[in-house]
C-alpha positions as CSV (number, residue, x, y, z in Angstrom):
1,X,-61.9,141.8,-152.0
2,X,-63.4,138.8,-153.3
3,X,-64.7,135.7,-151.5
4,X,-63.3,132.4,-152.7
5,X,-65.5,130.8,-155.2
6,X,-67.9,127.8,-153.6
7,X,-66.7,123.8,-153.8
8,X,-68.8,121.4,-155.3
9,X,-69.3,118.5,-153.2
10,X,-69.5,116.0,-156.0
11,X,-65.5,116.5,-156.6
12,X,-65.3,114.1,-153.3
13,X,-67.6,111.4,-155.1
14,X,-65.7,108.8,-157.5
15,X,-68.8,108.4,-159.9
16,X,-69.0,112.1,-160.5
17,X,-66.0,111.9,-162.7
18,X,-67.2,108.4,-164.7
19,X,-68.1,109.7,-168.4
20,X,-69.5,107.9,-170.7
21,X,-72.6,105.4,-170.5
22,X,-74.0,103.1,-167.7
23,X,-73.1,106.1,-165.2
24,X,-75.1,106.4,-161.6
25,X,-77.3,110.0,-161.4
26,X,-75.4,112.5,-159.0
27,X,-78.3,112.3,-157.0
28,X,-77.5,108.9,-156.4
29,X,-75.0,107.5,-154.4
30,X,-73.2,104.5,-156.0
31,X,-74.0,101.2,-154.2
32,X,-70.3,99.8,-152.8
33,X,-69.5,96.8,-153.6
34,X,-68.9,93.5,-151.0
35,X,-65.6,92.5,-150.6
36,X,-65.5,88.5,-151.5
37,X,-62.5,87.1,-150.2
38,X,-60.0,85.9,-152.7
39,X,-59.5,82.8,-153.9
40,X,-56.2,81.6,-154.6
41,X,-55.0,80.0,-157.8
42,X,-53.6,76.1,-157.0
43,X,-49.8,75.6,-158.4
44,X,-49.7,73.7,-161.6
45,X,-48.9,70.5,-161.7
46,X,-45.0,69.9,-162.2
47,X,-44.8,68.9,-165.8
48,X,-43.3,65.3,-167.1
49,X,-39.6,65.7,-168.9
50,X,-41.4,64.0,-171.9
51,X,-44.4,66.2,-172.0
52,X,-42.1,69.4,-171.8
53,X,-39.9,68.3,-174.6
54,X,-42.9,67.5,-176.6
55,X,-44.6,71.3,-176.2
56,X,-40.9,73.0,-176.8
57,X,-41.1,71.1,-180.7
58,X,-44.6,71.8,-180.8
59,X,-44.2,75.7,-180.1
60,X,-40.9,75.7,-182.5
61,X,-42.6,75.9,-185.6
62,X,-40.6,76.8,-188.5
63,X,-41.7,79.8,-190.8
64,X,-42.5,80.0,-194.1
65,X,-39.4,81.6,-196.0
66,X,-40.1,84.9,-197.9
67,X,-39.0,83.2,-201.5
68,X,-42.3,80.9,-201.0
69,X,-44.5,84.3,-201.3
70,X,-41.9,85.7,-204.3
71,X,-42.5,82.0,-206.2
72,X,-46.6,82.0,-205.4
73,X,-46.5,85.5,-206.6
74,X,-44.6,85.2,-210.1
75,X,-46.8,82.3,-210.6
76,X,-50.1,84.1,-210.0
77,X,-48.7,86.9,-212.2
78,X,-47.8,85.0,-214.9
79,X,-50.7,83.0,-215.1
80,X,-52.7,86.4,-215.1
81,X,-50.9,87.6,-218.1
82,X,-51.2,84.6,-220.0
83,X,-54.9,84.9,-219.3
84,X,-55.1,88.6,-220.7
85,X,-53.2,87.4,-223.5
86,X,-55.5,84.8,-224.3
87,X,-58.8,87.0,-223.6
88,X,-56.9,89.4,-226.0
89,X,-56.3,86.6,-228.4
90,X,-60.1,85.2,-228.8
91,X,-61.2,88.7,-228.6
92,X,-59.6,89.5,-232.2
């Protein structure tokens, strides 16, 4: 019977399977990367009561209610159709 069909070796390296742009040739092996050490993040500051109560108002903002857009809206219509009617009106 048959033999079992060859393995590429590329399969084992990551940028083999990148697509797209920017990626390394396979005849080059991708450079690895050092390893920084991490820096840590300090804790924030514990907020003031006052300061706290002052953001929760600030990010309660209240919305505009949908009948504001309906009144804007019959406004601009209206004003529309009184300036066809005019138009039609000097037109004649």
């Amino acid at each position: 019977m048959g033999s079992a069909p060859e393995v590429s070796t590329t399969a084992d390296d990551p940028a083999a399977t990148r697509g797209g742009y920017g990626t390394a040739p396979a005849a080059e092996a991708p450079k690895p990367r050092p390893s920084a050490p991490v820096a840590q993040r300090p804790a924030p500051a514990p907020v003031p009561a006052a300061a706290a109560a002052s953001e929760k108002t600030a990010i309660a903002k209240r919305e505009t209610p949908i009948w504001t857009y309906v009144g804007v809206g019959v406004i601009f219509g209206a004003s529309l159709i009184g300036i066809y009617q005019l138009v039609g009106l000097l037109a004649h």
